[in-house]
N, C-alpha and C positions, 0 to 999 in steps of 0.2 A: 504493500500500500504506500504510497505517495502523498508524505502530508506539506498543507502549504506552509509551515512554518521550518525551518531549517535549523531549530534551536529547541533548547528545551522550553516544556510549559508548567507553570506552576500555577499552582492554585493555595493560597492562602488559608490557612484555618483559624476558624476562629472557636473554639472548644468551648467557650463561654460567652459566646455571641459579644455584644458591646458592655456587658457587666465590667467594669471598674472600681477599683477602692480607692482610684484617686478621682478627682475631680478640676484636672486642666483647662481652665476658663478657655484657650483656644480648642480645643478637642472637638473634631468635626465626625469623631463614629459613637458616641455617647449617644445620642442622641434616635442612633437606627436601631436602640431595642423596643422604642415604641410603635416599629411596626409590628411588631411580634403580639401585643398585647402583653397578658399576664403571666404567660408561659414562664416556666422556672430557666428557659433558655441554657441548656445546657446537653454540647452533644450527647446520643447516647452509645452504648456499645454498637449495635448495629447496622448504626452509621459510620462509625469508626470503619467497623471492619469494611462494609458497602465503599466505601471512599478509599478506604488502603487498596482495596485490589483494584479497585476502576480507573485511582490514579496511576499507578505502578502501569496497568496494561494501557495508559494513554501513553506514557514516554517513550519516544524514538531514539533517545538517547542512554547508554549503560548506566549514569548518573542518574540517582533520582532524588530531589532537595525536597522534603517535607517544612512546612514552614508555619509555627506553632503564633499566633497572633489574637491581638484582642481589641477593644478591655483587654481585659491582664489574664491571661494564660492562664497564672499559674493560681485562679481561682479554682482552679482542678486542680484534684490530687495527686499523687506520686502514682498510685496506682490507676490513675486513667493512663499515664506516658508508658508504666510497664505495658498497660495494654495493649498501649501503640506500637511499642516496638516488636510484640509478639507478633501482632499480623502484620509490619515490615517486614520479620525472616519469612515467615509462611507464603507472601506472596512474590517477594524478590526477586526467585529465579535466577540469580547469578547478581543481578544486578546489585551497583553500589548505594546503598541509602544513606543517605544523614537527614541531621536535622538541624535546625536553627530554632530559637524561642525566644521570641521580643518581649523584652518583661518592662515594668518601671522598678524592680528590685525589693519591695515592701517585704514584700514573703519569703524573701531568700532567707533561709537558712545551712547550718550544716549538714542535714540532712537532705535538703535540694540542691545545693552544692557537691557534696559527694557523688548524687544521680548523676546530674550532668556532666559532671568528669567522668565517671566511669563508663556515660552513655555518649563521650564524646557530642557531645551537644555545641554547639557554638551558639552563645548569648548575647544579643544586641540588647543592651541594658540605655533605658530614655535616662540621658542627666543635659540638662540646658545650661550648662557654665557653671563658673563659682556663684557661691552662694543667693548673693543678693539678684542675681540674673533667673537660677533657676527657683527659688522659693516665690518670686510675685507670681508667676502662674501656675505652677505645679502644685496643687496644696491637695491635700486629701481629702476624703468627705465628710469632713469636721470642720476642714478649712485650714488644720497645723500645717505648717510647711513641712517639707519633704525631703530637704537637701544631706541632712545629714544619716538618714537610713539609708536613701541612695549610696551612699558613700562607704557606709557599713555593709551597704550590700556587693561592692565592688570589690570589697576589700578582703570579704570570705570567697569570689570568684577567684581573686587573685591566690587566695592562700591551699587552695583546691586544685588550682592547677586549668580552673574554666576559660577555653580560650574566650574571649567575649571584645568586644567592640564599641563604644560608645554610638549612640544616636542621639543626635540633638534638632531641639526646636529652634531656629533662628525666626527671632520675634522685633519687635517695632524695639526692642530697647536693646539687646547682643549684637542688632546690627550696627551701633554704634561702637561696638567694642570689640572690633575684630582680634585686635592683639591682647587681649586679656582673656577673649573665649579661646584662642588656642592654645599661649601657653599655660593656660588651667588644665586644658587636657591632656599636653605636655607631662605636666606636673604631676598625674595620678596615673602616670604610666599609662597611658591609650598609645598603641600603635595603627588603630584602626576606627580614623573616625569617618560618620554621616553625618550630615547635616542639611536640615529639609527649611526653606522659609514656608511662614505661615503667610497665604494669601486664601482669607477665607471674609465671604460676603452673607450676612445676613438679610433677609426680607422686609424684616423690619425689627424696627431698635426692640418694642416693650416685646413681640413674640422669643424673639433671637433664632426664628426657624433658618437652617443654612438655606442657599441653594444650591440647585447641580451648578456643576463647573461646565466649563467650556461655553457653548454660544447663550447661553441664557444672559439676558441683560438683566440691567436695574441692582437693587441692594444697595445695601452699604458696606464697605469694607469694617472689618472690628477692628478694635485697637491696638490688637495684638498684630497684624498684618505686617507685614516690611512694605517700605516704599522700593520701587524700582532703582533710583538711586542711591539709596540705603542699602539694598542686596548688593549692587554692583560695587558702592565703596567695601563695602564687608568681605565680599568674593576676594576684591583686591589686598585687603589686607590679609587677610590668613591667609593667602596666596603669597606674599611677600615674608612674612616670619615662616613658613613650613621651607621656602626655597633656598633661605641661605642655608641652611644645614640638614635640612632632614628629608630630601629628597632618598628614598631608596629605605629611610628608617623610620616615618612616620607614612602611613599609606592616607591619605584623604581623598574619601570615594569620589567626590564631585572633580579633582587637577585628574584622579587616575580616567575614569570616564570622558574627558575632553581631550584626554591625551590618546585614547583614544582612538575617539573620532575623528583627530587628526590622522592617523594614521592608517584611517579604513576598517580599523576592526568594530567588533560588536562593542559597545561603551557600557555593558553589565548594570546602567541603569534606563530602567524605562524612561523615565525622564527626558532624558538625552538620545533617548533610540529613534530610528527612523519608524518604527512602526506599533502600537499599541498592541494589546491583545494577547500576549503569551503570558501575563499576569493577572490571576482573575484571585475573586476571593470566594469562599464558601462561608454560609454562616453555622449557627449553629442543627439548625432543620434539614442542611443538605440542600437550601436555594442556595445557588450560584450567580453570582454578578460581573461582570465584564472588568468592575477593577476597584479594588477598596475605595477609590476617590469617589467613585460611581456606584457606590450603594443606596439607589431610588429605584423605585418600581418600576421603570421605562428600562431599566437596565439589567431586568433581571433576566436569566440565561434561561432559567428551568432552576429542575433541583431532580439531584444523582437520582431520588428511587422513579424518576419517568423517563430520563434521559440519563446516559451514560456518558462522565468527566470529556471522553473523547468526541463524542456526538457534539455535546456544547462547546465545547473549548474549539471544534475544528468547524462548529455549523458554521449558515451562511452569519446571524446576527451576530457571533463575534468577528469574524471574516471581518464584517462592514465595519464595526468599532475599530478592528485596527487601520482599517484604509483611510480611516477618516486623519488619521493625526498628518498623514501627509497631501492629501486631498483637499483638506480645508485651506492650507497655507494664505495665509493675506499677499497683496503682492511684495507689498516691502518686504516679507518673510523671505518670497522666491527670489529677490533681487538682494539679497543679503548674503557678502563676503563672508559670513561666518555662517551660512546657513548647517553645514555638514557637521558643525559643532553644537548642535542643542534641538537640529530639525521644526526647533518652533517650539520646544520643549514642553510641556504637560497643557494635555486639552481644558482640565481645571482651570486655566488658569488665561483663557483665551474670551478675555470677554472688551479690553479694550479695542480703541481705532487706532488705522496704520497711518500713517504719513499720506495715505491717498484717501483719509474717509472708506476704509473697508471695516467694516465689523467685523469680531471674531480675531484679534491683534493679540498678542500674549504681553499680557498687563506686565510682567520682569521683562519685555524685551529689554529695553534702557540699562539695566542693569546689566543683561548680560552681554551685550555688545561692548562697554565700560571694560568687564573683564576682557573679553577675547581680544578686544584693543591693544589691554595691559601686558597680557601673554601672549600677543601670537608670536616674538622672538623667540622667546621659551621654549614652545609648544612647537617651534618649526626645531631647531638644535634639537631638543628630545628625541622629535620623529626622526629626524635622521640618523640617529645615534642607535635609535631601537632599528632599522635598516640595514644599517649596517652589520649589525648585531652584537653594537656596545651599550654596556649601560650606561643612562642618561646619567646617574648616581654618581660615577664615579668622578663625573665632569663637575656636577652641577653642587655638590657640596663642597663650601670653601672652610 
């Protein structure tokens, strides 16, 4: 069989649907267990198992990434993950499995910590900067700040041996502080950071309902949002402290993905890819959505017990979701030197005008053109160095 995508597909789980113990005033999937009703929302065994072998028998590739997401995961037990991993061997087949689980850390303990090392787990643990950065919006459903269990909880990863990765929220106030969000993370040993800007619009101020991303107009943006030029000076600064010295020793997903794109290859973040569609999310019920950004009813694929992971992920309606991210282009988009660096980058986020009065214009352009400005010396030396087949590393730390 012939499938249209030439990469792997992932599909997201979400084991405890949008339940959270924290309560991040920006947080845009909080908010999707009220389509669920009252339900106690939480996978059960025989979706586990329905979803372990329908994902396994989707992948075209030996690789198969499991991807444990929420709300917070780990509102599930020790004993749902043994579960999990039992019907990974049982349907494997040869093939490699891992797993990854984005946590905000509350519940780690050593006892989840020991799992995850011994289960090779790799954990993308949310901390938003030092302190006073990540305590104004991270607080928990009491409203205490957050920052220093975060930190406890890092700190039992590290003593465990869990390999893990920071993720962070870049909000209207870190994007002022680029060199103090990074070397804080610097500083608590991350060799592996992400970092995602918040650009999120509400309906109206008193409801706070989101809306969908991409072409929908009107809202207001929230407070927590970055400005376009705020992202771009921000980009540029922790672009500047990571390049004098820690090229090859700090990885930062958003320089490794441009670099990239420079270079032709696949850029490992949707964001940045030519094409939508190979990342979908499941919720707790087994409906399926075209992409964690895009969890609204227009968007929903099916769910596994009617349709099977491979049916949905390869039918025509995600087919279309992914041809849209290059299909839509505004023309400033297509008339842009930097287009092959960010494609127009996330449909979310495409609701401004272009330089020609086009609708549907991606609100960070400003921003990220600022960058690619900044770097395309950088980014052209690197590519040819990886061409060559030297490393950038070796040059580019002084």
């Amino acid at each position: 069989m012939i499938h249209p995508f030439g990469r792997p597909l992932y599909v997201m789980l979400k084991p405890a649907g949008a339940r959270c113990n924290l309560r991040c005033s920006y947080c845009y999937y909080l908010e999707k267990s009220g389509f669920y009703g009252q339900h106690e929302q939480v996978m059960s065994d025989d979706l586990l198992d329905t979803f372990t072998r329908q994902y396994i028998e989707a992948q075209t590739m030996p690789e198969v990434l499991f991807t444990w997401h929420g709300g917070e995961p780990l509102l599930r037990p020790i004993s749902f993950y043994k579960r999990a991993l039992e019907l990974q061997r049982r349907y494997a087949k040869g093939r490699q499995i891992d797993n990854c689980l984005q946590t905000n850390g509350l519940l780690l303990n050593n006892e989840w910590c020991e799992f995850l090392a011994e289960n090779r787990f790799l954990v993308g643990i949310s901390i938003d900067g030092p302190q006073p950065i990540h305590d104004t919006y991270r607080r928990d459903a009491t409203g205490r700040p957050t920052f220093d269990r975060v930190m406890q909880a890092i700190r039992l990863l590290q003593k465990h041996g869990v390999e893990w990765n920071a993720m962070a929220v870049v909000t209207s106030i870190s994007m002022n502080h680029p060199r103090e969000f990074y070397q804080f993370f610097k500083s608590i040993g991350c060799q592996y950071l992400q970092f995602t800007p918040v650009v999120e619009r509400i309906q109206e101020q008193d409801t706070g309902q989101r809306l969908v991303a991409g072409s929908e107009s009107g809202g207001m943006l929230t407070a927590e949002s970055v400005t376009p030029e705020g992202w771009g000076n921000f980009l540029c600064g922790v672009y500047d402290e990571w390049v004098q010295q820690d090229v090859g020793r700090v990885f930062v997903q958003t320089f490794d993905a441009v670099l990239a794109n420079w270079v032709g290859e696949q850029p490992g973040v949707c964001s940045l890819s030519p094409m939508c569609g190979h990342a979908a999310v499941m919720e707790w019920n087994g409906d399926i959505y075209s992409c964690d950004h895009f969890v609204f009813p227009y968007h929903l694929l099916g769910n596994i017990h009617r349709n099977t992971v491979t049916e949905l992920m390869y039918g025509e309606r995600q087919q279309q979701f992914a041809s849209r991210k290059l299909g839509t282009l505004t023309r400033q988009c297509r008339e842009c030197p930097f287009l092959r660096a960010c494609y127009g980058e996330c449909p979310k986020n495409r609701f401004a005008t272009d330089d020609y009065g086009n609708h549907g214009h991606n609100y960070l352009c400003e921003g990220y053109r600022c960058f690619f400005e900044h770097v395309a010396a950088d980014m052209d030396f690197m590519a040819a160095e990886l061409r060559a087949g030297r490393s950038p590393a070796n040059i580019m730390i002084q």
